[in-house]
KOLDREN-657909 format. One record per residue (C-alpha): residue number from 0; residue in one letter; x, y, z. Coordinates in pm, 1 decimal, always signed. Example, Ala and Ser with C-alpha at 12.3 -4.5 7.8 and 13.67 -1.06 7.14 Angstrom:
+-----+---------+----------+----------+----------+
! num ! residuo !        x !        y !        z !
+-----+---------+----------+----------+----------+
!   0 !       A !  +1230.0 !   -450.0 !   +780.0 !
!   1 !       S !  +1367.0 !   -106.0 !   +714.0 !
+-----+---------+----------+----------+----------+
This chain:
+-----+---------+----------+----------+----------+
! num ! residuo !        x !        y !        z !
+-----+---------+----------+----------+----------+
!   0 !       X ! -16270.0 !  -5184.5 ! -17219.1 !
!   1 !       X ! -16248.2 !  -5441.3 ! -17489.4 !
!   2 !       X ! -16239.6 !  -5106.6 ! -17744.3 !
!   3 !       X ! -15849.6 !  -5026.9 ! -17554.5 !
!   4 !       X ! -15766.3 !  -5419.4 ! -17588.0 !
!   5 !       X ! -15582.7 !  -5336.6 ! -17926.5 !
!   6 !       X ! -15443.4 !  -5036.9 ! -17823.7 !
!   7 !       X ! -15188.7 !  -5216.4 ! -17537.2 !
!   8 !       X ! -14882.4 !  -5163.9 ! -17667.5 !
!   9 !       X ! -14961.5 !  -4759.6 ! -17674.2 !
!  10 !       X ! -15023.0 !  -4760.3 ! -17326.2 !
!  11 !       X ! -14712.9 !  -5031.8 ! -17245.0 !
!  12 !       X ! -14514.3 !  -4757.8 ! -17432.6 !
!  13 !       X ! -14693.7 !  -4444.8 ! -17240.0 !
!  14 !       X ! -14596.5 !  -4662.3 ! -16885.9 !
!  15 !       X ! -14279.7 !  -4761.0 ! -17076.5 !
!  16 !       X ! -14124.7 !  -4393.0 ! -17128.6 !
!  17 !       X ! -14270.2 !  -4288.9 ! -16829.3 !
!  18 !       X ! -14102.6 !  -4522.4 ! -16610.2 !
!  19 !       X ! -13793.7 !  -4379.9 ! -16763.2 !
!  20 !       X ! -13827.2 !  -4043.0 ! -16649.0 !
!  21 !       X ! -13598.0 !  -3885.5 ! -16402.1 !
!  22 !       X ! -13619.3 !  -3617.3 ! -16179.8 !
!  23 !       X ! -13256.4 !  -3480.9 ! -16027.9 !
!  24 !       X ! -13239.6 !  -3226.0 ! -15782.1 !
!  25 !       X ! -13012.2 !  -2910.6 ! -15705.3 !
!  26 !       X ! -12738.6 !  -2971.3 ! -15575.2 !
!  27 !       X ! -12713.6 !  -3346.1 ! -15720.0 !
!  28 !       X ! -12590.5 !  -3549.1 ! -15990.8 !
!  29 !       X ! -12642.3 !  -3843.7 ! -16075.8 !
!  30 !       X ! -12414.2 !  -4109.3 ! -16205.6 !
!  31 !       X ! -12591.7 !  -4356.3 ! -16465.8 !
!  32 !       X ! -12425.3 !  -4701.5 ! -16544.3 !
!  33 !       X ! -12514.0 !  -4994.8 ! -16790.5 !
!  34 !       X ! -12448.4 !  -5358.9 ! -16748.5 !
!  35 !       X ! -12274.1 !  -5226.8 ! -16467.7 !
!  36 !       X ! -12014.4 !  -4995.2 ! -16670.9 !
!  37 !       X ! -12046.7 !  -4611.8 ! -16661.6 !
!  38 !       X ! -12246.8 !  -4432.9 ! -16936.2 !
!  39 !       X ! -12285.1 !  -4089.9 ! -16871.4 !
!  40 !       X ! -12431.0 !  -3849.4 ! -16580.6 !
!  41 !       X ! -12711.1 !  -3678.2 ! -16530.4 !
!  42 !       X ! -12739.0 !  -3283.4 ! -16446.3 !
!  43 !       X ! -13007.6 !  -3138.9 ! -16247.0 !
!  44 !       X ! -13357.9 !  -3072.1 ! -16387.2 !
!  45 !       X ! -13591.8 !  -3393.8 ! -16566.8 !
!  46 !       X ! -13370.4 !  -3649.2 ! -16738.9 !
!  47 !       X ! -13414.9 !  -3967.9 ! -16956.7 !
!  48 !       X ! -13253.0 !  -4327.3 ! -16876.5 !
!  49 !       X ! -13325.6 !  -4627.7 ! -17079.0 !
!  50 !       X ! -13530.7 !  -4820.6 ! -16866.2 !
!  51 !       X ! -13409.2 !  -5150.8 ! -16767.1 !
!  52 !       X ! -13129.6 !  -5104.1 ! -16938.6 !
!  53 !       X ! -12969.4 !  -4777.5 ! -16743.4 !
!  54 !       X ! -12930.9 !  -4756.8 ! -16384.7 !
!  55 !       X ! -12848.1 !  -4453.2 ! -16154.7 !
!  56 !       X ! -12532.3 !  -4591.8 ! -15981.1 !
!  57 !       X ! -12501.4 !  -4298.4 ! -15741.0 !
!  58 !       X ! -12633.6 !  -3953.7 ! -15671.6 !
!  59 !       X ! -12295.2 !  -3711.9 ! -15622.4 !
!  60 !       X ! -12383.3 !  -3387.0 ! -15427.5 !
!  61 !       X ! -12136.6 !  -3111.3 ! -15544.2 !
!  62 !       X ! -12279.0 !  -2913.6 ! -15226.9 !
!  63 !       X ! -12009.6 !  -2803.4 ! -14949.1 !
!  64 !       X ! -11975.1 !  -3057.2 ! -14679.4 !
!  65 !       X ! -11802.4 !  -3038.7 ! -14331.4 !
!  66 !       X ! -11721.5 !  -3231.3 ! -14049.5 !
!  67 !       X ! -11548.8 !  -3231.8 ! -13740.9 !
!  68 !       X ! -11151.3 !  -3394.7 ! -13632.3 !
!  69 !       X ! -11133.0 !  -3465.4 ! -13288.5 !
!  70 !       X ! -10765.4 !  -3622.0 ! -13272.7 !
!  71 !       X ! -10428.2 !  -3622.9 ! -13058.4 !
!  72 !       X ! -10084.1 !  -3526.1 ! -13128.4 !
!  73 !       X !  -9725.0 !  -3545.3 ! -12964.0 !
!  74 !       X !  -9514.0 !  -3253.6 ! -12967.3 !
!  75 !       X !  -9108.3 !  -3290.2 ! -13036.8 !
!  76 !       X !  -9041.6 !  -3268.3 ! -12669.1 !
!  77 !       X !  -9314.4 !  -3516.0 ! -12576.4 !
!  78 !       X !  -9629.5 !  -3335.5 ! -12452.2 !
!  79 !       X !  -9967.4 !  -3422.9 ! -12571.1 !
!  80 !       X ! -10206.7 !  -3195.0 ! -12804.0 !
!  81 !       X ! -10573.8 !  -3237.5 ! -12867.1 !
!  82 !       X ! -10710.6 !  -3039.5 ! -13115.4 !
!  83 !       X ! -11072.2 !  -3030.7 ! -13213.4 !
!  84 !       X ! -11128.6 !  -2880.8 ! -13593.6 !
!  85 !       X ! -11370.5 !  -2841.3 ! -13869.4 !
!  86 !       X ! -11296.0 !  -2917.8 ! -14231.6 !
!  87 !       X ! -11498.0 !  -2781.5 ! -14506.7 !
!  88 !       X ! -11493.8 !  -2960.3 ! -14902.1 !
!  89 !       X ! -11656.8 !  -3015.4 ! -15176.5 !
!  90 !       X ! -11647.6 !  -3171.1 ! -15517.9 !
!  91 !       X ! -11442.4 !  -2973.7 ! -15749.5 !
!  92 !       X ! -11693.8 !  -2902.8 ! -16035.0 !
!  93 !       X ! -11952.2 !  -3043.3 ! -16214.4 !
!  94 !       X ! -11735.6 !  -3173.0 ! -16513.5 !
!  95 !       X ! -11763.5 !  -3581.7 ! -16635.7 !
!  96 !       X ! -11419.6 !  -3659.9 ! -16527.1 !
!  97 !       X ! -11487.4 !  -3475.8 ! -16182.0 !
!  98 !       X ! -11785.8 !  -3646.2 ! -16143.4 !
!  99 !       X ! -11637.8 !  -4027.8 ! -16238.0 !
! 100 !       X ! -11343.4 !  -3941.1 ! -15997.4 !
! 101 !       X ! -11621.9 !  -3914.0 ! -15699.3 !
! 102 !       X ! -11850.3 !  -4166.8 ! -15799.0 !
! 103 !       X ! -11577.4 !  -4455.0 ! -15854.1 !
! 104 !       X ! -11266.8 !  -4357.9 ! -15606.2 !
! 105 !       X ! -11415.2 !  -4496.3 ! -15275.6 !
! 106 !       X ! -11692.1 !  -4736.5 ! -15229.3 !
! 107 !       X ! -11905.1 !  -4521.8 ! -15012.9 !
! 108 !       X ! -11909.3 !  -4225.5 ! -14823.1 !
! 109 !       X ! -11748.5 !  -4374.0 ! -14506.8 !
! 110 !       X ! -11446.8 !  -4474.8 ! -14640.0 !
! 111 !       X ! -11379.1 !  -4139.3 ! -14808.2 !
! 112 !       X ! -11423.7 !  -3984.0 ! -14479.3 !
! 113 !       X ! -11207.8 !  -4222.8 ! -14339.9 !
! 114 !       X ! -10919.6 !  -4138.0 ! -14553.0 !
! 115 !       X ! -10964.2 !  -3796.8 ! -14558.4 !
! 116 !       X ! -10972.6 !  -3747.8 ! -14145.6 !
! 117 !       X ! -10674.6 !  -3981.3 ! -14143.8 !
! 118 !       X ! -10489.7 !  -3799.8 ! -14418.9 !
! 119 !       X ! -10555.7 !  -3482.3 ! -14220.5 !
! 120 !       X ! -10487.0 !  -3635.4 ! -13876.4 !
! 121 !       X ! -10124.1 !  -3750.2 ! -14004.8 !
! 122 !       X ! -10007.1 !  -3428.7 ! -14134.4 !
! 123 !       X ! -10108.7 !  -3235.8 ! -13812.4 !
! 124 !       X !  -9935.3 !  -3493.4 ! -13629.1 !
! 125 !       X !  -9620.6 !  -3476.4 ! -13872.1 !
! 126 !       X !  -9629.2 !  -3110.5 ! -13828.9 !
! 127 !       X !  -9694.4 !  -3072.4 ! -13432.7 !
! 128 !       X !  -9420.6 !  -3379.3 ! -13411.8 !
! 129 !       X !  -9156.8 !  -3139.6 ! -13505.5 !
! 130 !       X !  -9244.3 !  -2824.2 ! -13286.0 !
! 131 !       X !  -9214.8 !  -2738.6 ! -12906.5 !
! 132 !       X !  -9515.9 !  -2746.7 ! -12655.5 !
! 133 !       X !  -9463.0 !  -2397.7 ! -12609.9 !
! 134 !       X !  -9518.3 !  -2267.6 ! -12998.7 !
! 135 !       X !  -9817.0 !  -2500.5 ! -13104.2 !
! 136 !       X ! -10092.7 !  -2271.2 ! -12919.9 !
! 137 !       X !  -9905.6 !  -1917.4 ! -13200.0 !
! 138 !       X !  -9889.3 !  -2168.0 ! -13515.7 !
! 139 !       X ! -10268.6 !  -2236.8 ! -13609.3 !
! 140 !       X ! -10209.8 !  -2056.3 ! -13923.3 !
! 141 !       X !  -9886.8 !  -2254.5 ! -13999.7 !
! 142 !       X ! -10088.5 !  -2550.0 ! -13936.0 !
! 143 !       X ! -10319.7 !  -2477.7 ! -14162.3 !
! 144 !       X ! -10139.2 !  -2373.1 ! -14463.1 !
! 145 !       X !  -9895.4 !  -2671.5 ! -14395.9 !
! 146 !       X ! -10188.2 !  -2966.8 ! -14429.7 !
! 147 !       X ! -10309.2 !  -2749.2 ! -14731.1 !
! 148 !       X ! -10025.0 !  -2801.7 ! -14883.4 !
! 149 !       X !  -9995.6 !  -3187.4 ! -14789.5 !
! 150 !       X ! -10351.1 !  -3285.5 ! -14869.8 !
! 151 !       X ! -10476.1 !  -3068.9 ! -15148.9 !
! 152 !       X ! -10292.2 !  -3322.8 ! -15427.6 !
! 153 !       X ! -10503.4 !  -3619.0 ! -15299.4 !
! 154 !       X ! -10806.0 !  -3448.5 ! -15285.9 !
! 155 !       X ! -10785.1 !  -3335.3 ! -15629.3 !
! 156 !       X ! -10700.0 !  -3731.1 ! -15764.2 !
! 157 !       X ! -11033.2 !  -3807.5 ! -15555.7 !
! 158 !       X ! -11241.0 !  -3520.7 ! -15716.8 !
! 159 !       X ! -11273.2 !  -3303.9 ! -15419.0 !
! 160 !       X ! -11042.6 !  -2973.3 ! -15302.8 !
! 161 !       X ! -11011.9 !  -2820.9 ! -14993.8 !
! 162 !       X ! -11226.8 !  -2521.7 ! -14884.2 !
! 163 !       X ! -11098.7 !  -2459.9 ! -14512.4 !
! 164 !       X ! -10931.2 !  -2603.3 ! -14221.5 !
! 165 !       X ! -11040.3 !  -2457.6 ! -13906.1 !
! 166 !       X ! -10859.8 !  -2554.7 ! -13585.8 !
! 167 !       X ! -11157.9 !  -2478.8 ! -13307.3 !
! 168 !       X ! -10954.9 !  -2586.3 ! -13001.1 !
! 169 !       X ! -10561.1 !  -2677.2 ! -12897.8 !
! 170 !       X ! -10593.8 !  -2823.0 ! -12500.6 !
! 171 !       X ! -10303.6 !  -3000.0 ! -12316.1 !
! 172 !       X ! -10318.0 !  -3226.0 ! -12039.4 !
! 173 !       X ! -10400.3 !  -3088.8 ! -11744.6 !
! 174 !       X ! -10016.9 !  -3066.9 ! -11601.2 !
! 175 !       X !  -9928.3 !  -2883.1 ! -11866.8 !
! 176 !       X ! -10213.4 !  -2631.9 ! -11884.3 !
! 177 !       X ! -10132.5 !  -2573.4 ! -11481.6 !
! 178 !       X !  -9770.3 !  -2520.3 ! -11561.5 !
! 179 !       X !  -9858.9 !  -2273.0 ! -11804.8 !
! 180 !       X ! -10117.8 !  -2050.5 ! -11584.5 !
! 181 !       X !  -9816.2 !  -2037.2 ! -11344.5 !
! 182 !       X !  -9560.3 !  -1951.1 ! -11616.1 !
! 183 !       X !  -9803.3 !  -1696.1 ! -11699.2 !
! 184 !       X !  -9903.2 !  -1562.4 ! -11365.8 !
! 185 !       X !  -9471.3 !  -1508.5 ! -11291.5 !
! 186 !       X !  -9444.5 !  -1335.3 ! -11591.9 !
! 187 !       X !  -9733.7 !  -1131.7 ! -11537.7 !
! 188 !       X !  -9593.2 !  -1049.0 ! -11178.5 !
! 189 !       X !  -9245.1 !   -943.3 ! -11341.9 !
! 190 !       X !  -9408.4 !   -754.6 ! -11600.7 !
! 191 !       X !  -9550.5 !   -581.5 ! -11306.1 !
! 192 !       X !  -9285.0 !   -547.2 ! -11079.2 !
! 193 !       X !  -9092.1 !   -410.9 ! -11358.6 !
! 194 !       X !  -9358.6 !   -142.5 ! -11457.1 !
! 195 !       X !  -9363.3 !    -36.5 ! -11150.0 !
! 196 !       X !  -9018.5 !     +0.2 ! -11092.8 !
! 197 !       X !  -8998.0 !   +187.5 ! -11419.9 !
! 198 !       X !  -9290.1 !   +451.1 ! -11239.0 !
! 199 !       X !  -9132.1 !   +498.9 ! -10926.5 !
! 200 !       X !  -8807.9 !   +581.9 ! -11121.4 !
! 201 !       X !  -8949.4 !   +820.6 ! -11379.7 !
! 202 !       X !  -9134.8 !   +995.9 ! -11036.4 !
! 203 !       X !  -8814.7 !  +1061.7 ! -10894.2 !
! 204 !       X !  -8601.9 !  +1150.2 ! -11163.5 !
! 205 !       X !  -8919.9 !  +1448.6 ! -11269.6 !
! 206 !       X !  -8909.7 !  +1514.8 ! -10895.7 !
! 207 !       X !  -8547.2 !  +1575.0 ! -10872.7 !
! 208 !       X !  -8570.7 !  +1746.5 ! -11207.3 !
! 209 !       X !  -8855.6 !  +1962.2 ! -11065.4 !
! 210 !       X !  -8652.0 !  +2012.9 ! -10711.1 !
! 211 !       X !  -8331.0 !  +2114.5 ! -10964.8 !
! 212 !       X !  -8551.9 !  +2342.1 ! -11164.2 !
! 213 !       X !  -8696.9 !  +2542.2 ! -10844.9 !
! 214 !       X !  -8374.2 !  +2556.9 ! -10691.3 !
! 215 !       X !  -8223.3 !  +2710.7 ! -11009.1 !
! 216 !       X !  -8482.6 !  +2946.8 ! -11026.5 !
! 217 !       X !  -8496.8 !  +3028.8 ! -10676.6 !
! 218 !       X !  -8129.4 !  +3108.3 ! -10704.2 !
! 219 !       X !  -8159.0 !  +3349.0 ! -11016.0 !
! 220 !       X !  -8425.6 !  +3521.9 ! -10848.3 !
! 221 !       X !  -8183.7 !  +3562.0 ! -10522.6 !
! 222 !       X !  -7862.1 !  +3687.9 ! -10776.0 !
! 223 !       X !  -8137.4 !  +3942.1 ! -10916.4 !
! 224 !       X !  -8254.1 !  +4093.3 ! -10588.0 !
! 225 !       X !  -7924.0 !  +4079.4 ! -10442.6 !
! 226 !       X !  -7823.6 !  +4278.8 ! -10762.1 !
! 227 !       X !  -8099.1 !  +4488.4 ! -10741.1 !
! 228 !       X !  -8077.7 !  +4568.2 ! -10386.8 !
! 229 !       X !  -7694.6 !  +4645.5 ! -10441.9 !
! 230 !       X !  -7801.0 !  +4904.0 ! -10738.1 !
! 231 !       X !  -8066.6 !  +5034.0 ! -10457.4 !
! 232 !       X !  -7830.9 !  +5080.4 ! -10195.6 !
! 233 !       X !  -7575.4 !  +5252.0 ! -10422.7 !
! 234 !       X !  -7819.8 !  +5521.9 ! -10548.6 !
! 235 !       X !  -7926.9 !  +5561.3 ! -10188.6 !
! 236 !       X !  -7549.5 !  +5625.3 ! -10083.5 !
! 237 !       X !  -7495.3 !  +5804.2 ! -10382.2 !
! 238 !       X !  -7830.6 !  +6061.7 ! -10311.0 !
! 239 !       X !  -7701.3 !  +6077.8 !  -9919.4 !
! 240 !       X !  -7420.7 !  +6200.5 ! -10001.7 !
! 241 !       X !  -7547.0 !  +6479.4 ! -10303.9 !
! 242 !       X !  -7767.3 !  +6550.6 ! -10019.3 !
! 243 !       X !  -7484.8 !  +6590.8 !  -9787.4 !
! 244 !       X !  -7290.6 !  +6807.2 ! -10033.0 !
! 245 !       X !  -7502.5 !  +7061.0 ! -10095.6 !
! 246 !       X !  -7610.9 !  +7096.9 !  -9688.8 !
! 247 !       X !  -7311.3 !  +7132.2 !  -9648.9 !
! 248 !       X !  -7250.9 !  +7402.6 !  -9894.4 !
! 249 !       X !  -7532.2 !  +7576.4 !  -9826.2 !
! 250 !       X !  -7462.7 !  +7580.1 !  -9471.3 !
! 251 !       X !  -7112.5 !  +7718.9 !  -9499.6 !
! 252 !       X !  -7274.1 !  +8013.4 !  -9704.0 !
! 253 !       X !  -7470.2 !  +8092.9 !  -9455.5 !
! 254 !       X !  -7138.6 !  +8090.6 !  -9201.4 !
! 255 !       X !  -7312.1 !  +7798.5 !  -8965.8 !
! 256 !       X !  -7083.9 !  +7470.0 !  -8870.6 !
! 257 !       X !  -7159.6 !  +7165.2 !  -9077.5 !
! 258 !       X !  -7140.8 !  +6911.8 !  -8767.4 !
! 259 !       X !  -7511.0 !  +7061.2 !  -8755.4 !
! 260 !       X !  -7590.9 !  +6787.7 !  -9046.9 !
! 261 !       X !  -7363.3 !  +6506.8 !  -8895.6 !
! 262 !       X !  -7578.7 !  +6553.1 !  -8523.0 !
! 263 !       X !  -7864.5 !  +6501.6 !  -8745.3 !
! 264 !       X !  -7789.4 !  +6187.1 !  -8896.6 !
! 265 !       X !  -7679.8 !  +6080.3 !  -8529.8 !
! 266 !       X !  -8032.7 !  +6162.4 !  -8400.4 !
! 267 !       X !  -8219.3 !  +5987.7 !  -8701.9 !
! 268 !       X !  -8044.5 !  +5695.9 !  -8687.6 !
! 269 !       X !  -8113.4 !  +5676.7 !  -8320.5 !
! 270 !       X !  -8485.6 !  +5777.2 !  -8372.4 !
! 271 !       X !  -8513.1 !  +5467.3 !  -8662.5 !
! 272 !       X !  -8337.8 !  +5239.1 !  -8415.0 !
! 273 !       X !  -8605.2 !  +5294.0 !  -8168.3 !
! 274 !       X !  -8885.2 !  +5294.1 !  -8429.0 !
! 275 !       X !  -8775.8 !  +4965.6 !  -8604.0 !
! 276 !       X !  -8556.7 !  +4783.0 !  -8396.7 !
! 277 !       X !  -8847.0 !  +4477.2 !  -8320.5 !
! 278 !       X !  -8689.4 !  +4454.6 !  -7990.4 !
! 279 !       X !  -8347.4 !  +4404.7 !  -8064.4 !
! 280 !       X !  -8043.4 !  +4521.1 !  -7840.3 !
! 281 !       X !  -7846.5 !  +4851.4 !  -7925.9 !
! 282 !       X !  -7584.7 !  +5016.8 !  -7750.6 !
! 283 !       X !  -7528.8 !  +5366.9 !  -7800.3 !
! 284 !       X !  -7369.1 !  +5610.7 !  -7564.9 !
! 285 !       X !  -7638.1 !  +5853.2 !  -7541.9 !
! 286 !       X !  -7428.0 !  +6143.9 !  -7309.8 !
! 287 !       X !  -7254.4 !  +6402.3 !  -7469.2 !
! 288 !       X !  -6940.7 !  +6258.1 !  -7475.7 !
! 289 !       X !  -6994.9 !  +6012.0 !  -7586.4 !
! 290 !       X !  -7169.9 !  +6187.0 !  -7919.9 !
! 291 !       X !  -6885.7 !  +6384.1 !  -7926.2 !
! 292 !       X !  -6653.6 !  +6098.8 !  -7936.7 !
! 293 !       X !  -6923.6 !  +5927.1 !  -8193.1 !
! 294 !       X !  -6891.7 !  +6262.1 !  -8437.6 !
! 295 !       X !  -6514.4 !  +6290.2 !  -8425.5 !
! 296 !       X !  -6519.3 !  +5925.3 !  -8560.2 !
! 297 !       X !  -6769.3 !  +6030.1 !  -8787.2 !
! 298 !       X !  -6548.4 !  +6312.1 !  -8942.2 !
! 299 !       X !  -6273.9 !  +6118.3 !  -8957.4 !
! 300 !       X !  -6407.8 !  +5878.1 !  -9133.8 !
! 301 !       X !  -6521.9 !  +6173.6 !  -9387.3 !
! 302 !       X !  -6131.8 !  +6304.0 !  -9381.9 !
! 303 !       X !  -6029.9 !  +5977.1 !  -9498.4 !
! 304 !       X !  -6272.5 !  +5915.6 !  -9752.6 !
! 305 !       X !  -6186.6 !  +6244.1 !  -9870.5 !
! 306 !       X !  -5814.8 !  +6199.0 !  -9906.2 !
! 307 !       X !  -5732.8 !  +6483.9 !  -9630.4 !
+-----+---------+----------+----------+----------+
């Protein structure tokens, strides 16, 4: 023991630079001061200070921060808005000037917060101030971008920028929000009556459209039987009576009257009356004068057909 007496100053120097050691972690820098006026700063990793002499002031964390806004606004025609936000910052870099800006702008933490939610606060309440009830809940963006624009300047003379503004939650009093579900429930309704209106009307028109269609078609089918049964009953008349012709030619060469063929088609028609009539009511004159008087008509129909 008495062998280290002469050796004290060593070890006062060993406890001397030792004590003057400084450890800063990631994330953190710290702000070193003498006499009470800023020297320099410290980065992360094992640093020197003089000591006695040099005095960490403050320890700056350049890591993102958030917190959350809970604040009211008034709308231009005098409703009441609470929003509920986050904000997200966080020291601009890691240069001296940056770093002096942080450590020397505010006193503490507190009242940079405090200025900062205010700041916020009054240009949401600026902005809302100028719009209707009825567009706040479609301009979150607008919001956004428009304190953005307002705050970013003072955030940059303090040292810090602006990562994001989110707006969580817009809620009215509870009037309002009851007005609205009724607003919304009409228009919902209307939108509904309307749709259906629009159905039943595009139902009927394709109805009447289909009811046009089938009638159209049913009536060209009608023009083309009627046709077709008129070309039918023309080549039926027309092989009757090359049919009649040559009976009757063949029956004068063979010197026999030709009211034989007429009494034939007298009989056949009155042999298909009785075979197809389905019960319906003829009246023929069935004695022989009767088909006498029936074949002179007959033949003079022919006569006059003929021209003679």
């Amino acid at each position: 023991m008495e062998q280290l007496i002469p050796f004290w100053w060593i070890i006062a120097l060993i406890l001397f630079v030792f004590s003057g050691l400084v450890t800063v972690n990631q994330g953190y820098i710290n702000v070193i001061t003498m006499f009470g006026k800023y020297r320099r700063i410290m980065l992360p990793g094992l640093n020197f200070k003089i000591p006695l002499l040099e005095t960490v002031a403050k320890r700056i964390s350049i890591q993102n921060r958030s917190v959350e806004l809970e604040f009211q606004a008034v709308t231009a025609d005098q409703a009441n808005v609470y929003f509920k936000s986050m904000l997200l910052y966080a020291v601009q870099n890691a240069e001296e000037e940056t770093i002096k800006k942080v450590a020397f702008k505010f006193i503490s933490d507190k009242e940079l917060m405090q200025a900062l939610t205010r700041t916020i606060e009054g240009s949401i309440r600026a902005f809302v101030a100028t719009k209707k009830q009825a567009e706040i809940l479609g301009l979150r963006k607008e919001i956004v971008e428009f304190v953005k624009d307002q705050i970013d300047h003072s955030l940059e003379e303090w040292g810090y920028h602006l990562l994001d503004l989110q707006i969580n939650d817009i809620t009215f009093d509870q009037a309002i929000i009851d007005s609205m579900s009724k607003v919304v429930a009409s228009n919902n309704l209307k939108a509904a009556a309307e749709n259906e209106g629009q159905a039943l009307l595009i139902t009927k028109t394709k109805a009447a459209e289909a009811e046009g269609n089938a009638i159209k078609i049913s009536a060209e089918a009608e023009r083309e039987a009627a046709r077709l049964r008129g070309q039918g009953v023309a080549l039926f008349r027309e092989e009757v009576a090359r049919g009649m012709s040559e009976a009757a030619e063949q029956m004068k060469k063979a010197n026999l009257d030709t009211n034989v063929i007429l009494f034939s088609m007298w009989t056949e028609a009155v042999k298909n009356f009785a075979e197809v009539g389905k019960g319906n009511i003829i009246f023929l004159d069935g004695s022989a004068e009767g088909m006498e008087k029936t074949m002179r008509q007959i033949q003079a129909l022919m006569l006059k057909s003929s021209g003679t």
